[in-house]
N, C-alpha and C positions, 0 to 999 in steps of 0.2 A: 744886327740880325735879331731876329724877334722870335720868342715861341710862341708854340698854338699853347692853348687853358692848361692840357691835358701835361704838353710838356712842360708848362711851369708849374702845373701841382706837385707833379714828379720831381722834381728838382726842390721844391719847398721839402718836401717829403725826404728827400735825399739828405737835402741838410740839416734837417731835424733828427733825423738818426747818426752824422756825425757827430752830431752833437752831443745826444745821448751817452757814445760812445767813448767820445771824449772826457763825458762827466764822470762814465766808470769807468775812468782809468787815473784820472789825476788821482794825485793825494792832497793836494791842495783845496781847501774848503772855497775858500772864495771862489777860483777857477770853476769849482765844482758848481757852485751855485751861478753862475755866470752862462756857463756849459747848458745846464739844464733849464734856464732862464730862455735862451736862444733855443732850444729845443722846441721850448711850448711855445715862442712865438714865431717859428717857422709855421710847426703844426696848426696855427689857429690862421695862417696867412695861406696854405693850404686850402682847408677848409671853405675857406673864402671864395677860390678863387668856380667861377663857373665853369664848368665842362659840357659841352654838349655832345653828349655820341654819337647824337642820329646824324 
């Protein structure tokens, strides 16, 4: 099953803030940097991805 642009933005979006989430919560450094590492490359995979709304 395939998404349209919009619902895969969403979903990059989605797991870029689990991530985030994840990163303020561990206490482990490494994990932490790992967490937030996934985060921005959700966000820039995002970014990416084209939407057209009309």
């Amino acid at each position: 099953m395939s998404r349209s642009a919009s619902e895969e933005r969403d979903y990059f979006l989605r797991r870029s803030a689990d991530h985030r989430d994840l990163a303020a919560r561990t206490a482990e450094a490494g994990n932490r940097v790992l967490h937030e590492r996934f985060a921005t490359l959700y966000t820039e995979r995002a970014a990416s991805v084209m939407v057209d709304d009309h």
